[in-house]
Phi, psi and omega in degrees: 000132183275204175259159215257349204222110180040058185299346193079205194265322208340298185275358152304318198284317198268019180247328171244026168266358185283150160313296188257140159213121161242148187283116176229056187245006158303330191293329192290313194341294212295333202279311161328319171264009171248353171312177205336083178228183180267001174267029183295346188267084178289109159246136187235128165237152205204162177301165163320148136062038176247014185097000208276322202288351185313298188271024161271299190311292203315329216231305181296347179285316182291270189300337192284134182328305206311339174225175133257138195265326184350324199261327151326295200251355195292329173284346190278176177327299194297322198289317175306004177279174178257328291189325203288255184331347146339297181237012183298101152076028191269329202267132139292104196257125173252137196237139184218139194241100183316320224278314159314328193255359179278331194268012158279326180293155166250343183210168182279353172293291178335294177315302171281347163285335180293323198287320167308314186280306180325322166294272179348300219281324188292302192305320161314316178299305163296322180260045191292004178260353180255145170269135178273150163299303163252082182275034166241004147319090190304306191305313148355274194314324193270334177283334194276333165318315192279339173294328164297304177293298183080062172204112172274134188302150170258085185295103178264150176208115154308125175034083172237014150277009229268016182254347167293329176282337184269314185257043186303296196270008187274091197267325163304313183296304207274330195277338190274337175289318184267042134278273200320302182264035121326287208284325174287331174243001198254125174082022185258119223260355184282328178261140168265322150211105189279111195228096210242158203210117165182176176325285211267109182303160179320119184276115178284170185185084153055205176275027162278111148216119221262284219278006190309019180278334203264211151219136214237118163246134187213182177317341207236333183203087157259013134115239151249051189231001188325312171324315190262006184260050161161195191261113183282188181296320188298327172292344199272315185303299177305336158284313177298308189306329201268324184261013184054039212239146188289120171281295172309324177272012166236023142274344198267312173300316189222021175265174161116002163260134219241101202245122154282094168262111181267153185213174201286339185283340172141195179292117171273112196268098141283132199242093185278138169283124162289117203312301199300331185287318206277341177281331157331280199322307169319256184339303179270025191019058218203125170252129170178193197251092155277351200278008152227056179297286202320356178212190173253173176271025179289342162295347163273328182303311156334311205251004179243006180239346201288165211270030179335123169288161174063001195269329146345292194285339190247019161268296187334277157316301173300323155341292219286341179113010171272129184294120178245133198291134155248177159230143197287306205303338164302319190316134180271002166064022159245198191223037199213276182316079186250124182251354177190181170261024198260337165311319169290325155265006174273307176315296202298305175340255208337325185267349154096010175279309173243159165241139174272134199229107201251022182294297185289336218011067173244165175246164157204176173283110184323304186188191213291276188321346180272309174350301207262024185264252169007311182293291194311316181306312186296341184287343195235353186245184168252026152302078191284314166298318186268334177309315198268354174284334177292326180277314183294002213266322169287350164277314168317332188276328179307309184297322167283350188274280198308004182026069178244113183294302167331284189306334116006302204262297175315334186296312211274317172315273195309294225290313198277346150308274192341291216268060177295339176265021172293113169293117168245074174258019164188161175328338166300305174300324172275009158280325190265349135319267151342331044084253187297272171012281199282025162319327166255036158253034175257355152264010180237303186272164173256110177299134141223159208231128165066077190274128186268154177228227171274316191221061180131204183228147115323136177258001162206120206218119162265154202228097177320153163269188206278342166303341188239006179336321189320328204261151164256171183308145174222113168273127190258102178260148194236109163310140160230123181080000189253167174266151197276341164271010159289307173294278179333310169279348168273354166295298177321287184288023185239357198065052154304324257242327181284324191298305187286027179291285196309000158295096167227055147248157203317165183212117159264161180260148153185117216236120183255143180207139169256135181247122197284348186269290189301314187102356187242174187256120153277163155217152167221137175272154175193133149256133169237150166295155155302126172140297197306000000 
């Protein structure tokens, strides 16, 4: 283990010695501006491989003694600031990563005594002119530093959730590490900035609330701080641009967390990118699933069978693209205490599996590469019904492209058998039906539900993206109890057809209907010019 006390720029240096680098170096601002203040205590939590260890190097490069950074930051974002030269290289920064010293250890005691003395041994060495009181003292050891000096410490701590995630049933071990950094950081005149970063927001326990100091941004509420938990559009566009890469087909792959910032002028919707897929995707010209090559699905798999009521039903719908209300506020921010099944999905936000609309306070599958998490896990599970319908859904699509009606309307029959635990008393189901049914035709097209026109919505309308122009557009209108040539002419007569004017490439009608007597779907296709 190196040192834990002003580690230097390396690893700043070394993000920005990468093929891809954006510059997010706006965030020390906001951190600037709560230094030694009482909102000095920041946690931000975000999914793997969303950047959090990144932007510890980036903030110990910055504030830290040991070198000058100047020639680092002087082109970035931050050097444009009133705040930059200020606090450039001002600090003594103890950096820290939990996940090292939980995975030298066997228990938690063990872990925060190794971590005291390993701090304790770097601060003595450095500060070797002052006598200490206690030097077995951690808390000790930083007040008398600081008494000497009047230079308060910045603290980062890495993955300082990971014991929530390593120590799932251990509830004495998780309350005494958040005693220990209670006691170590709150109401200490030695920090200047606590700055803690891992998956999982601060865990309660009831009216324990060890860390209430701190102010929490996460997947579900990141504040103003939304810009830096990904890649925005515009960084993304300026990447395409640059690697000769599809904007649209990599908005379909890795677009879709939807982070809110409210303000007083109203709401702001940012539609964040995954850093980690998109910088892949660049580099190998390539569209695919990267951001969790390091594990399997098998953790989403854990958290998508478990016996919830209704949580069955509502992967299934989001499967179909639909979005579902939750409530946040129960989740206990662990990864064992689920009281419904909106816990279990406030958790998959947090792990970065859904994205949260806290406008809406709905959850959905963010985009194309999270999608294919979700087949695979379920593909491995015994959701038998819901497997085969995601594997017929590419023969469905063929039929409907081949305007083979039958085959359409028998497809769409087996599809709404399989998925039996849907309730089907109205067009919202069969929608969501219709839905799952065409689910892989979201490798070509861009879905949209409910296309607005002159006089009404479409109720489902695919649109190729531009790689895939070969395919054409398809407007779906949907019945219940009606003849299914009945849709067509209200497609017609409502102008759907207009809503697609900036479309020119071929376009099909197709009006699908369920007859609640028979039990079946008709469908009928029509092509049309543009024009028409």
């Amino acid at each position: 283990m190196g040192s834990y006390l002003n580690p230097g720029n390396k690893g700043f240096q070394e993000s920005l010695n990468s093929a891809i680098y954006v510059d997010k170096t706006g965030f020390i601002e906001k951190m600037n501006a709560v230094l030694n203040t009482r909102q000095k205590f920041i946690c931000v939590s975000r999914p793997r491989r969303f950047g959090k260890s990144m932007t510890a190097d980036m903030l110990s490069a910055y504030y830290g003694r040991s070198e000058d950074s100047a020639d680092l930051f002087d082109d970035l974002m931050i050097s444009r600031t009133e705040t930059y030269r200020k606090h450039l290289n001002q600090y003594d920064v103890v950096k820290i990563n939990m996940q090292e010293f939980l995975s030298a250890t066997h228990h938690m005691d063990e872990m925060l005594s190794m971590l005291s003395r390993y701090l304790i041994f770097d601060l003595i060495e450095y500060f070797a002119e002052i006598r200490f009181r206690d030097e077995q003292n951690l808390i000790q050891v930083m007040k008398d530093i600081f008494a000497k000096t009047k230079r308060p410490f910045v603290i980062l701590i890495d993955e300082w959730d990971c014991l929530f995630r390593e120590y799932q049933e251990d509830k004495d071990s998780q309350k005494k590490y958040l005693d220990f950094l209670r006691a170590w950081l709150k109401d200490k005149d030695y920090v200047a900035l606590a700055y803690m970063t891992g998956i999982l927001p601060i865990k309660k326990y009831g009216s324990h609330s060890a860390l209430n100091m701190f102010t929490e941004y996460s997947m579900t509420d990141s504040g103003d701080l939304a810009e830096y938990f990904g890649f925005t559009e515009i960084e993304v566009r300026e990447l395409c641009a640059r690697y000769e890469m599809s904007f649209e087909e990599t908005k379909a792959w890795y677009d879709g967390y939807r982070l809110v910032t409210h303000t007083k002028d109203g709401d702001l919707c940012r539609y964040m990118y995954n850093p980690k897929s998109v910088v892949e995707a660049m580099l190998r010209h390539k569209f695919g699933t990267y951001w969790n090559r390091t594990e399997t699905y098998e953790a989403l798999k854990i958290y998508i069978q478990m016996d919830m009521d209704g949580l069955k039903d509502a992967v299934v719908r989001m499967l179909a693209r639909e979005e579902i209300q939750i409530n946040t506020g129960t989740f206990e921010n662990d990864m064992t205490t689920f009281a419904s099944k909106d816990d279990v999905l406030t958790l998959l936000v947090h792990l970065g599996y859904l994205t949260y609309d806290s406008r809406e306070e709905a959850v959905a599958i963010p985009n194309k590469e999270v999608s294919q998490e979700y087949v695979n896990a379920i593909s491995t599970m015994d959701w038998r019904e819901v497997i085969r319908s995601v594997e017929a859904s590419r023969k469905l699509l063929e039929s409907l492209l081949e305007m083979d009606s039958e085959a359409v309307a028998e497809g769409i029959d087996r599809a709404h058998k399989e998925i039996s635990i849907l309730k089907y008393n109205d067009e919202n189901s069969l929608s969501c039906t219709i839905n799952l049914a065409f689910c892989f035709a979201r490798e070509y097209y861009t879905i949209i539900r409910e296309l607005p026109s002159g006089r009404g919505f479409a109720d489902i309308c695919l649109i190729p993206r531009k790689v895939h122009m070969d395919k054409p557009a398809v407007v779906i209108e949907l019945k219940w109890d009606k003849a299914a040539a009945g849709a067509i002419a209200e497609i017609k007569d409502k102008n759907y057809v207009d809503a697609l004017k900036d479309y020119e490439g071929s376009l099909l009608l197709a009006g699908i209907s369920y007859d609640r007597k028979t039990k079946t779907h008709s469908c009928v296709i029509e092509a049309v010019e543009k024009g028409r």
